[in-house]
N, C-alpha and C positions, 0 to 999 in steps of 0.2 A: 093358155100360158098363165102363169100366176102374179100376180102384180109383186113387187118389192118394196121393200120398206126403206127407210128411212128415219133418223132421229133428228130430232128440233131440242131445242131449249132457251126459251121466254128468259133471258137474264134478269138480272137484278135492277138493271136500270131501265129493261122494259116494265117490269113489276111496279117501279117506283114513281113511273111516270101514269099509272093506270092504263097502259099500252094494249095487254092481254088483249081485252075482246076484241078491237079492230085488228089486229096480228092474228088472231083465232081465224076470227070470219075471214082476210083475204086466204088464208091456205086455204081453208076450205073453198070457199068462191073458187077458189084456183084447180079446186077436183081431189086434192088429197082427202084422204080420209083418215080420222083420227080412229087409232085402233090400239091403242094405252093413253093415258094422261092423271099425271098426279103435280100436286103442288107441295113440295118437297125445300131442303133446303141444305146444300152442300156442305159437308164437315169441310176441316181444311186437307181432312187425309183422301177424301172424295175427290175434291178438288186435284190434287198432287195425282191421285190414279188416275183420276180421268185425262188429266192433260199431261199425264207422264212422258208423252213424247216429244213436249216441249220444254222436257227440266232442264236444259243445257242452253236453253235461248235466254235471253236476256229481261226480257218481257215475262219469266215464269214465275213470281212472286208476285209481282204487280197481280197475273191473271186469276191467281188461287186466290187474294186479298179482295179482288174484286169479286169473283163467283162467289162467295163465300158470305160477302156483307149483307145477304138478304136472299130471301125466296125466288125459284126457280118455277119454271112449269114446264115437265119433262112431259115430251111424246113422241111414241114413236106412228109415222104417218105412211100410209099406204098408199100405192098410185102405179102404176106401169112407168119405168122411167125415173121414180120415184129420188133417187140423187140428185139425176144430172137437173132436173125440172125443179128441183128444192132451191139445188144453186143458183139458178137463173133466177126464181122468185123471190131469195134473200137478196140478193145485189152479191156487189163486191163487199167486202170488207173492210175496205174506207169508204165513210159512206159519200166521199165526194166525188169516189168513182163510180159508185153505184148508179146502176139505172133509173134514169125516171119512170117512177111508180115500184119499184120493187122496196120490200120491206124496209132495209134499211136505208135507204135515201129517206123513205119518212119517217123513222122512228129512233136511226140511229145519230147520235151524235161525234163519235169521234171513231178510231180504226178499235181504242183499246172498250171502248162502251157502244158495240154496236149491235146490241138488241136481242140478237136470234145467233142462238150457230145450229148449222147443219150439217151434218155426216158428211164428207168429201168422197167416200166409196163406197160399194155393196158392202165392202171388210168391213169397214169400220163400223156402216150403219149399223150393221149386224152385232158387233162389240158393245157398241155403243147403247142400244137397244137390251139387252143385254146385262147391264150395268147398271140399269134404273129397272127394270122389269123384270119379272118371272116370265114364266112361258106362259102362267096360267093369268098374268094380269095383260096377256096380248092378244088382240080378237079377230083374226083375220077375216075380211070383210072384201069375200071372192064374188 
């Protein structure tokens, strides 16, 4: 069976706090495998597509202003399980729900500055993956 993917992305206020390597090293530690990664940095029109299904929420200015005020580090991560297993190692989304020891309990600070997102579905991963990568900058790693 072939493992699934998944996409990440290191935000701006992990960047800004020098977060990267320790957020690298636990996914990996955790068994994903990095199989794209670039250091990239979201126009406001990137921003607006990629979060387009959140243009109607209230929160979706704030989030483009935020993605948007600095460097990202896009990748998409390989693993059997590869979502649901993403989920569980980012935390929740406020990080004062999040679990002890998952990424954002250590790294994030509030629901709207929380560090990491990850793909919520195979759909998405797949889109999402997709949007930051060619076919040929992704290395499946069976």
């Amino acid at each position: 069976m072939s493992k699934n993917i998944t996409l990440t992305m290191l935000k701006p206020d992990a960047l800004e706090k020098n977060h990267e390597g320790a957020i690298l090293h636990q996914i990996t530690e955790s068994g994903f495998k990095i199989v794209a990664m670039k250091l990239t940095q979201l126009t406001k029109a990137d921003a607006e597509d990629f979060y387009s299904v959140h243009k109607d929420k209230p929160f979706f200015n704030d989030l483009v202003e935020f993605m948007t005020r600095g460097p990202i580090i896009a990748a998409v991560l390989q693993k059997d399980d590869a979502v649901e297993d993403f989920r569980t190692l980012i935390g929740a989304t406020n990080p004062e729900d999040a679990a002890e020891g998952t990424i954002r309990e250590k790294y994030a600070v509030s629901i709207s500055e929380n560090a990491i997102h990850g793909s919520d579905s195979d759909e998405n991963a797949a889109r999402e993956a997709a949007f930051h990568f060619s076919k040929r900058e992704m290395f499946s790693l069976q």
